[in-house]
N, C-alpha and C positions, 0 to 999 in steps of 0.2 A: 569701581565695578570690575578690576582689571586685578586678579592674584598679584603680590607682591611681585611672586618669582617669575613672572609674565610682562613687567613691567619692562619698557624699551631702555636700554642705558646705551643710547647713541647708536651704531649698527644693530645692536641685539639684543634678545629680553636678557633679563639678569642671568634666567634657570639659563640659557647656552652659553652666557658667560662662564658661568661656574663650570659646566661642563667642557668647553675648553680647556679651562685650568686641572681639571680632573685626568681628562685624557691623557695628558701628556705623564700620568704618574707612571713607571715602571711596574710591568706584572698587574696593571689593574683591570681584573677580568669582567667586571659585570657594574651597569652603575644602577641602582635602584633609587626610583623616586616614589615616596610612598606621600601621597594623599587622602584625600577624603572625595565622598562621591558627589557632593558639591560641583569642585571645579576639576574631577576627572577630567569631562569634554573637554574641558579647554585644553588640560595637559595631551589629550587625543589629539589637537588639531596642530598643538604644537609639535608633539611630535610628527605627525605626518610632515611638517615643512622643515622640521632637523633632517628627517628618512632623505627631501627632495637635495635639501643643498650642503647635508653632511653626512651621506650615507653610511661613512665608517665611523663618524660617532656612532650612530643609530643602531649600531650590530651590538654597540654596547650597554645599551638604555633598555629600561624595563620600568612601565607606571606598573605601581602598585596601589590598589586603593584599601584603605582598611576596612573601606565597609561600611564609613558612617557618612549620617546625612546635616547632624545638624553639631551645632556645640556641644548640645549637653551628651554626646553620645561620645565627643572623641575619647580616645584612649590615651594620649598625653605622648609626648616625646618619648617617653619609653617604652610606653604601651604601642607605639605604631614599629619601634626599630625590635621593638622582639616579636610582633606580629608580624613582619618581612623576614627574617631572622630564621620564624620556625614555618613559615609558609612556602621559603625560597630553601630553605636547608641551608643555608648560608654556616659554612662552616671554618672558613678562609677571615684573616686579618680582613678589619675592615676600619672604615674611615667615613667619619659621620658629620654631617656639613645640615647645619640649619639654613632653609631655604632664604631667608629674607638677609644674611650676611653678603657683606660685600669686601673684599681685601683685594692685596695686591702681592700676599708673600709665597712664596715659591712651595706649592704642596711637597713637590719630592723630598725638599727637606725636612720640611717636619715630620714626612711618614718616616724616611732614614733617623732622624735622631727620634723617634716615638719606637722604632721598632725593639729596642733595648731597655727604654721606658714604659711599657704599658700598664693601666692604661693612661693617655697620653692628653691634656688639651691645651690648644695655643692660647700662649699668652702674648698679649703687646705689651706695650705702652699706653698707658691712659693719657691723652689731655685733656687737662683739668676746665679748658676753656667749654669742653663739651659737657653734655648734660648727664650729669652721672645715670641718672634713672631710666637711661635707655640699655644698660650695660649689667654684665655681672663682674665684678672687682674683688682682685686678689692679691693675697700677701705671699710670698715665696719662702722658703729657706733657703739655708745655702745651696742644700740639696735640690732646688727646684721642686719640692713637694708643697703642696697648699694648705698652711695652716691658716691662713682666714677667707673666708667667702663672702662678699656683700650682693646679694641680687637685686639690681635696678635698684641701689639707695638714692635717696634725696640730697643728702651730702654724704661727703670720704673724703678720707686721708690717705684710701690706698692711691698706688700709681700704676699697676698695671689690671687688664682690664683680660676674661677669658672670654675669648670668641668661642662661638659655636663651634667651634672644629676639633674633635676629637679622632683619637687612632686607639683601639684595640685591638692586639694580637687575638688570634682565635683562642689560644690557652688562657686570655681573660674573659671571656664571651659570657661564663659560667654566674664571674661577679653580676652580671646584668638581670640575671633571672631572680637572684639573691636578695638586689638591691629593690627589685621591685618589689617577692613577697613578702620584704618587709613595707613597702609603702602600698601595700593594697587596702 
């Protein structure tokens, strides 16, 4: 009954975990969490208890809802980051984090090595002991460009796996509206 990114991981839900990890990026002016109108309240009440005991996070946090109420209405991973996008005028590099991820590697640097790369998404290491079909798995060049993609397969042979976390300079922003009117 408890949103993923609401869930306690020891001192704190996941969502002020990430946002810890976020804060500390360099030049990062505004952080947007876009939801559904489902579990807004909750992000309300969350945030009002970030406002009490981390008030300069809070200067930086903005709920966004996009609006809908049920599954069949969402707008999809892209359909909600160009809904923030063109609702907040967001015109500035930005850096996009799926709420239910959980890591441990250092943002500043992947935005530093993404910002010459855009657009940019973290890759690890896969272990294989884990369950592939929780994951999206990829193959690299030399170049670190992505010539093969598996989403949540059953089995693989790849070894590294792309977390949620991407980085686009504002001068890629353009590719997102592109990518979508073709999957509409």
């Amino acid at each position: 009954d408890v949103p993923i990114v609401l869930l306690d991981l020891g001192e704190d839900p996941l969502l002020t975990l990430m946002i810890k990890k976020l804060i500390k990026i360099k030049d990062l002016h505004k952080i947007f969490i876009v939801t559904n109108e489902k579990i807004k309240p909750e992000l309300d009440t969350w945030f009002e208890q970030i406002s009490r005991y981390y008030p300069d996070y809070a200067k930086k946090l903005k709920i966004v809802s996009d609006g809908t109420h049920t599954p069949e209405e969402k707008k999809g991973a892209v359909g909600d980051l160009l809904y923030v996008i063109e609702q907040e005028i967001i015109k500035d590099d930005i850096i996009i984090i799926g709420g239910d991820n959980w890591f441990t590697f250092d943002l500043q640097e992947f935005v530093n090595k993404s910002k010459q790369n855009s657009p940019a998404v973290l890759v690890t290491s896969y272990r294989s002991r884990l369950n592939p079909s929780r994951f999206g798995l990829v193959e690299l060049d030399r170049n670190h460009k992505i010539l093969k993609y598996q989403e949540k397969p059953e089995q693989t042979d790849l070894l590294l796996k792309a977390s949620c976390v991407y980085y686009i300079n504002s001068g890629d922003l353009y590719w997102l509206k592109e990518f979508s009117k073709r999957y509409d």
